[in-house]
C-alpha positions in Angstrom: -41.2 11.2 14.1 -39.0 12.9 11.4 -37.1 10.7 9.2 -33.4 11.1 9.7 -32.6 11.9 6.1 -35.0 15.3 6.9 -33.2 16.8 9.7 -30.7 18.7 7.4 -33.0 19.0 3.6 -30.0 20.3 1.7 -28.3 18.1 -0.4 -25.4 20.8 -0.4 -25.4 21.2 3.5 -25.2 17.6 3.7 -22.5 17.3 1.7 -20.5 19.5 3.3 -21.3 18.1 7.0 -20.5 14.5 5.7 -16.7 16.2 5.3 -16.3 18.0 7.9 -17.3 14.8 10.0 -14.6 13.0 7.9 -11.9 15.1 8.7 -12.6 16.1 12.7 -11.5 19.8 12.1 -11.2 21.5 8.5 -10.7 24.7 7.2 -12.9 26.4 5.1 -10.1 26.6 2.2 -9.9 22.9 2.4 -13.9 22.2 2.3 -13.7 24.6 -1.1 -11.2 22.4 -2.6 -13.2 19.5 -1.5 -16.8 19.9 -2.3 -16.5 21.7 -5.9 -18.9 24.7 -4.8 -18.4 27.9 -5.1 -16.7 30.7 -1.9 -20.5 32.2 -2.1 -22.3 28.9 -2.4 -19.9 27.0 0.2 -20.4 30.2 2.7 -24.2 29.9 2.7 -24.0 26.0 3.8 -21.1 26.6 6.6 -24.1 29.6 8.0 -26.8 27.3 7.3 -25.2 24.0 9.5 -23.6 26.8 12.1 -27.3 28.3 12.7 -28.9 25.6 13.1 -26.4 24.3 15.3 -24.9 21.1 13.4 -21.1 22.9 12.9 -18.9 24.6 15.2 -16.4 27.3 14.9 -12.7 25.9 16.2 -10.6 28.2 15.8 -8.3 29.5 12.9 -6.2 27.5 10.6 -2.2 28.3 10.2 -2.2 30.7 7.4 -0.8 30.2 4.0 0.1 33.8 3.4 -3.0 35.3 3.3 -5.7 35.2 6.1 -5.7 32.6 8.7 -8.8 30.3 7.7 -11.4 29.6 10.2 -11.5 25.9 11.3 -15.0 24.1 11.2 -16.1 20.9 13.2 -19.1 19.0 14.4 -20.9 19.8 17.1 -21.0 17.4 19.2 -24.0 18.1 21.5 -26.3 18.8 18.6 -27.9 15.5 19.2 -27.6 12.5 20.6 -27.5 8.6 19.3 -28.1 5.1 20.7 -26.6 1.7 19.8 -27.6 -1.4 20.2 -25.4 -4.6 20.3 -27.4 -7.5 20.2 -25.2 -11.1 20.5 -25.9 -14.2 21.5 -23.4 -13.3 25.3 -24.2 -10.2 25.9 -26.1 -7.2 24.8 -25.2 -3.6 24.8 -26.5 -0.4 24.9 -24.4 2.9 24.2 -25.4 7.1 24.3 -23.3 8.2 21.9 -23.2 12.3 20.8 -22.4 13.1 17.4 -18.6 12.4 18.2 -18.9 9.4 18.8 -18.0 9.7 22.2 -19.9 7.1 24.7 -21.9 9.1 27.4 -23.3 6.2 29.0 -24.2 2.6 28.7 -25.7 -0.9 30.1 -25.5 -4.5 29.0 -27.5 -7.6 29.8 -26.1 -11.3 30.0 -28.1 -13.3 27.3 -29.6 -16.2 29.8 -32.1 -19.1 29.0 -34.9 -16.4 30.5 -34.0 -13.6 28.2 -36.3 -13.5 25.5 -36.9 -10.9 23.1 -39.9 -9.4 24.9 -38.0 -9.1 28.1 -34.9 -8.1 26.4 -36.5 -4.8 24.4 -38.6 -3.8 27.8 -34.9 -3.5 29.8 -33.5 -1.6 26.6 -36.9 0.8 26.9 -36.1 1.4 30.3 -32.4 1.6 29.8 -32.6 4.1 27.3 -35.8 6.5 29.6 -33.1 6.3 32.4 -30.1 7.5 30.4 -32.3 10.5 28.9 -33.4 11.4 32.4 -30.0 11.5 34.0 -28.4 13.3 31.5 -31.3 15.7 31.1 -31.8 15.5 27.2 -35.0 16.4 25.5 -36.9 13.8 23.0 -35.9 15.6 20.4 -32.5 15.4 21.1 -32.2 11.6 20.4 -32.0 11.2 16.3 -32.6 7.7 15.9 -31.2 4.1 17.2 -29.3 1.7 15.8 -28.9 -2.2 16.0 -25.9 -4.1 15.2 -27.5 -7.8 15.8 -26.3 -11.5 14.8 -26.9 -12.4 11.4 -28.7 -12.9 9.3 -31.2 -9.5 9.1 -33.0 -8.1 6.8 -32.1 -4.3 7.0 -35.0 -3.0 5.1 -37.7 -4.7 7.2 -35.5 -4.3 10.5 -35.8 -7.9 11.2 -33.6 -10.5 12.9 -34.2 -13.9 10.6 -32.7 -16.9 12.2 -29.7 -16.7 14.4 -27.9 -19.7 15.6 -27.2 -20.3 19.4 -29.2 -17.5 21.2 -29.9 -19.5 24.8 -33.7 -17.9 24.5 -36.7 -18.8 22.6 -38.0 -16.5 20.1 -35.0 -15.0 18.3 -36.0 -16.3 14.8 -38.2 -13.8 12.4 -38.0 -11.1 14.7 -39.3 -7.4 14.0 -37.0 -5.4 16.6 -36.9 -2.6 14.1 -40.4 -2.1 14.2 -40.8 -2.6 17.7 -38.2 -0.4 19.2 -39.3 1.7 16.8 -42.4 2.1 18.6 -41.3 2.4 22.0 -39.0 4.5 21.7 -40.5 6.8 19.3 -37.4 7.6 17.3 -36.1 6.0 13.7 -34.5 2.8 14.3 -31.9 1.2 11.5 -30.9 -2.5 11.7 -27.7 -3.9 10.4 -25.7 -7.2 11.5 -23.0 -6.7 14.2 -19.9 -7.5 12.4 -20.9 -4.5 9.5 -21.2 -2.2 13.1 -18.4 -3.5 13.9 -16.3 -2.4 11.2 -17.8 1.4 11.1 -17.0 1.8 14.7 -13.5 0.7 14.2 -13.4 3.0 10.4 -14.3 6.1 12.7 -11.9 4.9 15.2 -9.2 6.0 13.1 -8.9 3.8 10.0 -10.1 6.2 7.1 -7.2 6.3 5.9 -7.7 3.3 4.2 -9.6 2.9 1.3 -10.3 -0.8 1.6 -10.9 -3.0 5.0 -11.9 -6.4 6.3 -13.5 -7.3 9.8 -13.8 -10.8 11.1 -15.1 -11.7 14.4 -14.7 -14.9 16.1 -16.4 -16.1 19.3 -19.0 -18.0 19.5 -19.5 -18.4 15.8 -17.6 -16.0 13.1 -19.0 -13.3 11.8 -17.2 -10.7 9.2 -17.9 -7.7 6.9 -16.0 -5.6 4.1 -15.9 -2.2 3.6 -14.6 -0.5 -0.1 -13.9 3.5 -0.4 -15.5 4.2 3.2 -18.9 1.8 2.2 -19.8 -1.3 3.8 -19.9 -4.3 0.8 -23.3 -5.7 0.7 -24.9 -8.6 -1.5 -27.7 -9.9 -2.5 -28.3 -11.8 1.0 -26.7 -11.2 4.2 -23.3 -11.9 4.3 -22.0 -11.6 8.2 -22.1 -15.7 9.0 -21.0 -16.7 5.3 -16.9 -16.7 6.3 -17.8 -19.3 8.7 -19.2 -21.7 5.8 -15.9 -21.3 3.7 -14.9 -25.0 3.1 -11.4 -26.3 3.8 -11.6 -29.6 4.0 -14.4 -31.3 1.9 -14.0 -34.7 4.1 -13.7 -32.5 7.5 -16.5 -32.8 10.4 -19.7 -31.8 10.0 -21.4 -27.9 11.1 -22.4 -28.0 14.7 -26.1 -26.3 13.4 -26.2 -27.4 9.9 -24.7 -31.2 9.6 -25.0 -31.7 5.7 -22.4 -29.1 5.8 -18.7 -30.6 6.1 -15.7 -29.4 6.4 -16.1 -25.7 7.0 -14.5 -22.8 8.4 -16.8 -22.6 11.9 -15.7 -26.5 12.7 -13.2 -26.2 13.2 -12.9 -22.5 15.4 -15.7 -21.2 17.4 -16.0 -21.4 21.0 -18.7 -24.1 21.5 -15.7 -26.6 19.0 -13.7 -25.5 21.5 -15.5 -26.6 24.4 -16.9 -29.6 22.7 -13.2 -30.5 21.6 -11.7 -30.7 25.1 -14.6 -32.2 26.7 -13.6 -35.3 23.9 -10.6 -35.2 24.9 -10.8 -35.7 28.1 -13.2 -38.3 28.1 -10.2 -40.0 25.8 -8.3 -40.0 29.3 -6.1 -37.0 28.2 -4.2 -35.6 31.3 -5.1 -31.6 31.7 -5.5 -29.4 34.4 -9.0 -28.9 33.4 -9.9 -32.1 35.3 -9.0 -30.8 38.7 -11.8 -27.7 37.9 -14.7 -29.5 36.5 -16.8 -32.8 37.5 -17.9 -34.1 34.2 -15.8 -33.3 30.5 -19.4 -31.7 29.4 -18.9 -29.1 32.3 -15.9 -27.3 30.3 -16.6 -23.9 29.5 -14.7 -21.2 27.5 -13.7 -19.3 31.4 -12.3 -22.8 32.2 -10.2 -22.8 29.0 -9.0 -19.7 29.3 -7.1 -20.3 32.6 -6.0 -23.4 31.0 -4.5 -21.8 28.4 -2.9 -19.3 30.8 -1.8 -22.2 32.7 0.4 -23.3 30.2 -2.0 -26.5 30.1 -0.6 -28.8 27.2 -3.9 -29.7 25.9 -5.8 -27.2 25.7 -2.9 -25.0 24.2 -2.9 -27.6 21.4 -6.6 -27.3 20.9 -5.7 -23.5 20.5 -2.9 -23.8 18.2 -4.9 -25.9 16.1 -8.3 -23.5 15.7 -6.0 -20.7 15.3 -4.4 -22.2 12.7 -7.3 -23.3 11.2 -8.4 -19.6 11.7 -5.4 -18.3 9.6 -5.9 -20.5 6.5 -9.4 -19.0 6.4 -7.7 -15.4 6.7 -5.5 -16.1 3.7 -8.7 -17.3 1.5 -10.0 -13.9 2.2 -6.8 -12.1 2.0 -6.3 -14.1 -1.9 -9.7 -12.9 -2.9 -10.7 -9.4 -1.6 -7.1 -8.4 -1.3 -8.0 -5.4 1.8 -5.5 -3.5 2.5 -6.3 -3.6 6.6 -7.7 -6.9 8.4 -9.2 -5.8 11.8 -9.5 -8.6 13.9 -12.1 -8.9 17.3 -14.2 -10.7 19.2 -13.1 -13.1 22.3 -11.1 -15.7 20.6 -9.3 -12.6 19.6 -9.1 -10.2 22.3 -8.8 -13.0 25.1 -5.3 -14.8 24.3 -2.2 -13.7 22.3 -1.7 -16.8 20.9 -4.8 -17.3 19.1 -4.5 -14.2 16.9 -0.1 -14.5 17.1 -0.6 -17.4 15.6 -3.6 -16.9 13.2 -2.2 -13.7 11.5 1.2 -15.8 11.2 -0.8 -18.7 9.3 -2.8 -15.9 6.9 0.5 -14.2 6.0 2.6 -17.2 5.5 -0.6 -18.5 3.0 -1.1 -14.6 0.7 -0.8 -14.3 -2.4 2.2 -11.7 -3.2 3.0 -11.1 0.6 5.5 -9.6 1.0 4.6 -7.3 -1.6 1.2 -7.2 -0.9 2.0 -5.5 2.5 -1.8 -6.0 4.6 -1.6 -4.6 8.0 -3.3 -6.8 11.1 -4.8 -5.3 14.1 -6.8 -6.0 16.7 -10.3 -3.4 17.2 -9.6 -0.2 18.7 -13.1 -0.7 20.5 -13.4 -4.2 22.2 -16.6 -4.8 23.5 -18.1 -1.5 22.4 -17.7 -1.9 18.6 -21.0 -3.4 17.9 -23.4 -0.8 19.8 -20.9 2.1 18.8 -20.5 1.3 15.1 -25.0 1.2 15.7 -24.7 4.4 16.7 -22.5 5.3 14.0 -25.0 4.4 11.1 -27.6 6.5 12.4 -25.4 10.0 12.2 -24.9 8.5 8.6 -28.2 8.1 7.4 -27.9 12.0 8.4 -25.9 12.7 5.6 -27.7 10.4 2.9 
C-alpha cells in the first residue's frame, strides 16, 4: 500500500499539479509565471504529470500576440477518492474523482444499534459495491478520508470522546487504523467541521485568503482556514466555539455541568428540544401539544413544522438561540477577523430565520462593520460537505 505522498516523487511535479488543481484550467504561460521554474524545467514536469496521466491537455489559451498557449487541467479519472462523514445523525460515504465530482454515495442513520463495529463493516461493504459497479481497479482508489465529530487525534487516526453518539463505543476509537486495514488503501482522519470547510474552499471560495466555518446542529462545531490552510492548535479545536462563555451566571453545559454559561446552552438542537418540552410542561399554549403525548416527546422534526406553522412559541425559542448564535458569531468575527463566514449544518440549512437573524445579531455586534465588510453564506454543499471535504484531503496529501 503506497503512501499517498509517493504517487507523484517530484517535488517539482507536485508543485506544479497543486496549481493547476487550483486554478481548474491554466495555461502553460501562466504556470511559468507561477512556479519560478524555468520554460525547460516547467516542460519536463507538464510531460512528466501528462504521461503518467495526472494532467490533461484542454485546449488552447486566447493568444497574447504570439502563440496560443496550450491549456492544462487535472485529470479527472486518474484516480478515485472516498469520504467519510461520520456525525452523530447520519453518516456518509462519497466516490469522489480527482474533480471532486461525487460518482456515488450511501449513508446510514446513527441508531442506538449502530456501533462502531457494525458501522465500519456497512462502509467496507459500501465502498466493495461502489468499486464493482463502477468497474475501478484497487489501484485506482488513492486513499480515504474521515471527516468525524471532534475531538480526533489526526496523527493516530483516532476518534477520542464525542458527545451524544446514540451507540456504545465511540470513545478512543482507532477508525484510521481499522479502515485502514479493510480497505487496504491510506486512510487520513480529520474532524468534520475542518472537512467541511475544504469542501466548501474547493467549492468556489479560493478567492479568499482567510475563512471561517461554524456548524450548528446537534452541538457546534467550527474551523478556520488562513492563505488556503486549515488553522490547527495544539489540541483539537472543532467543539471549542461551543465552550465560548457569554454569560458567566447562564445555565449549565448539557455534558459537562461545571461549565456555565456557554455558547452550546444556549443553541444546539437537544436545548432546543429540552427548551420547549419545559415550556410546555409550564402550560404554554403551542401547536406542538396537539402532535406529541408527553412534552419529553418533542423532537427537532416536530419543531420544525412548528416553526413553519408560525407557532408563537417555538418561534420565540428560535429567535432566542439564534440570537444567542449571533453574539457568538461577533466574538469570532472581533477576534479572527475572516474575511468569509460559511455557515451549515441543520439549524442552518433547515429555517431562514435562524441564520436571518443570527448573521443580523453578528454584524450588528463587529468591530469596524461596516468597514470591515465580512461576507455570510450558507455551504455550497449541504449534507455532502463533510464526506466531500474527506475526500478532498486525500488529493492533498498528493501534493505534500
Amino acid at each position: 500500500m503506497p503512501n499517498l505522498e509517493e504517487w507523484i516523487p517530484n517535488r517539482k511535479a507536485k508543485q506544479i499539479l497543486a496549481e493547476i488543481r487550483k486554478r481548474g484550467i491554466v495555461s502553460k504561460f501562466d504556470l511559468l509565471d507561477l512556479s519560478g521554474l524555468t520554460s525547460s524545467t516547467l516542460t519536463r514536469m507538464l510531460e512528466e504529470l501528462t504521461s503518467t496521466g495526472w494532467i490533461e491537455e484542454s485546449g488552447l489559451g486566447e493568444s497574447s500576440g504570439g502563440r496560443r498557449p496550450l491549456l492544462y487541467r487535472l485529470k479527472h479519472d486518474r484516480g478515485y477518492v472516498l469520504g467519510l462523514d461520520v456525525s452523530r445523525a447520519t453518516t456518509r460515504l462519497v466516490l469522489c474523482d480527482l474533480h471532486l465530482e461525487k460518482i456515488d454515495s450511501a449513508s446510514w442513520q446513527m441508531t442506538e444499534r449502530m456501533t462502531p463495529d457494525l458501522l465500519l463493516q456497512e462502509v467496507v461493504q459500501a465502498t466493495r459495491r461502489m468499486t464493482a459497479k463502477h468497474a475501478l481497479e484497487p489501484d485506482k482508489i488513492l486513499g480515504m478520508g474521515i471527516g468525524a465529530v471532534g475531538p480526533v487525534d489526526r496523527a493516530k487516526g483516532m476518534m477520542l470522546n464525542p458527545l451524544y453518539f446514540p451507540a456504545e463505543g465511540w470513545s478512543q476509537l482507532p477508525i484510521g487504523p481499522k479502515l485502514e486495514r479493510e480497505l487496504g488503501v491510506p486512510v487520513m482522519l480529520d474532524n468534520g467541521a475542518n472537512t467541511a470547510l475544504l469542501a466548501e474552499y474547493w467549492a468556489g471560495s479560493q478567492q479568499y485568503r482567510h475563512l471561517l466555518y461554524v456548524r450548528a446542529g446537534v452541538g457546534l462545531r467550527s474551523a478556520m482556514m488562513s492563505n488556503g490552510q486549515l488553522v490547527y492548535g495544539a489540541v483539537d479545536m472543532e467543539g471549542s466555539v461551543g465552550h465560548m462563555i457569554i454569560q458567566t451566571d447562564g445555565p449549565p453545559h448539557p455534558e459537562r455541568p461545571h461549565v456555565f454559561g456557554c455558547l452550546e446552552s444556549f443553541v444546539s438542537i437537544p436545548v432546543l428540544e429540552k427548551q420547549a418540552a419545559v415550556r410546555l410542561k409550564q402550560g404554554r399554549r403551542s401547536v406542538l401539544t396537539e402532535w406529541v403525548d408527553q412534552p419529553d416527546e418533542v423532537g427537532f422534526p416536530q419543531l420544525l413544522k412548528a416553526l413553519s406553522a408560525d407557532d408563537r412559541l417555538v418561534t420565540e425559542l428560535f429567535t432566542q438561540a439564534a440570537t444567542y448564535f449571533g453574539i457568538g458569531l461577533s466574538n469570532l468575527l472581533n477576534i479572527l477577523h475572516p474575511e468569509k463566514v460559511i455557515l451549515g449544518g441543520p439549524l442552518i440549512t433547515t429555517n431562514e430565520l435562524f441564520y436571518q437573524i443570527s448573521t443580523q445579531v453578528a454584524l450588528k455586534n463587529t468591530l469596524y462593520y461596516p468597514a470591515y465588510p465580512v461576507t455570510f453564506t450558507r455551504g455550497k454543499l449541504s449534507d455532502d460537505a463533510l464526506a466531500v471535504g474527506a475526500a478532498a484531503m486525500v488529493i492533498d496529501r498528493l501534493t505534500l
